[in-house]
C-alpha positions in Angstrom: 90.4 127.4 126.6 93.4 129.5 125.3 95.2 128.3 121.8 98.9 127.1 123.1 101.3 129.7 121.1 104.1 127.9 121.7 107.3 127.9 124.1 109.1 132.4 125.1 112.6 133.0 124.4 113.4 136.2 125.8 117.3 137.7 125.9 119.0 141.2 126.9 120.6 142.8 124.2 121.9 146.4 123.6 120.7 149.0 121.9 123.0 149.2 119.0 122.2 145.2 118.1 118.1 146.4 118.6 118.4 149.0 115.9 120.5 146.5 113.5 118.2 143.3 114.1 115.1 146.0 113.5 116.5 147.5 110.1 117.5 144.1 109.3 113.8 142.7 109.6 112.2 146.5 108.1 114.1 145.1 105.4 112.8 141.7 104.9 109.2 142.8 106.1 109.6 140.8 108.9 108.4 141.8 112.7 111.9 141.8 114.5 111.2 138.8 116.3 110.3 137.0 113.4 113.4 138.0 112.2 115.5 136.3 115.2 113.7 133.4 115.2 114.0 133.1 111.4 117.8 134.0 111.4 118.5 131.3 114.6 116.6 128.6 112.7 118.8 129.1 109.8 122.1 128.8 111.9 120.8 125.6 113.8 120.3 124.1 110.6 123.4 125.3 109.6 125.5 123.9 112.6 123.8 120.7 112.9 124.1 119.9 109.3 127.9 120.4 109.6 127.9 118.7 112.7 126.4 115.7 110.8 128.7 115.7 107.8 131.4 113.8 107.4 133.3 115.0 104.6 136.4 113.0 103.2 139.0 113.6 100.2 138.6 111.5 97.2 141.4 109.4 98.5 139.9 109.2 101.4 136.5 107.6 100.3 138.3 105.4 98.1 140.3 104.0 101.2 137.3 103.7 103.4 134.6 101.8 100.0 137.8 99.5 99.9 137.8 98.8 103.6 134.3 97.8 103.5 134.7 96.1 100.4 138.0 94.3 101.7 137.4 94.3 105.6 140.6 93.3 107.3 140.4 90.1 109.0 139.5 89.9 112.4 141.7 89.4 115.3 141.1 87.9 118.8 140.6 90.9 120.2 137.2 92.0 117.7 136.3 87.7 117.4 136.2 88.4 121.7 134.5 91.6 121.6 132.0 89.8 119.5 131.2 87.4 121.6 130.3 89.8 124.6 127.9 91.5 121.9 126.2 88.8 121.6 126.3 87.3 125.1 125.0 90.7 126.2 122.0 91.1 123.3 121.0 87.6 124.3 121.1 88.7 128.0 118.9 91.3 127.4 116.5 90.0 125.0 116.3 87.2 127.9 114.7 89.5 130.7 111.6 91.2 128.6 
């Protein structure tokens, strides 16, 4: 039975970006497609980590610890949007 290497990515590039991926890797001591997968695992992590991050002012996470300290009260609106929460958990927990 054959090991399973894992999933191909394969792309078109041009010569030009070839020869400056390659140099790139010669330098690193990395085969050029260790490189790219190397370099695109570094900018995933990248993008979702700052697609993760909230990041707020000072004044900002001041306002938002006293809002959950000091929640304002709630209206009809939030005390009826409750009440559907609930009658639809219930609703569901009813049917397993």
């Amino acid at each position: 039975m054959l090991a399973h290497t894992g999933k191909r990515l394969t792309t078109r590039i041009t010569g030009h970006v070839q020869e400056k991926l390659q140099a790139a890797a010669d330098l690193v001591g990395a085969t050029l497609n260790q490189f790219v997968v190397q370099a695109a695992l570094e900018k995933a992590e990248k993008i979702i980590e700052s697609e993760s991050t909230i990041v707020l002012t000072r004044r900002e996470s001041m306002r938002l610890l006293d809002m959950i300290e000091n929640p304002p009260p709630r209206n009809e609106k939030f005390i009826q949007a409750q009440v559907r929460y609930q009658r639809l958990k219930n609703d569901a927990g009813s049917t397993d």
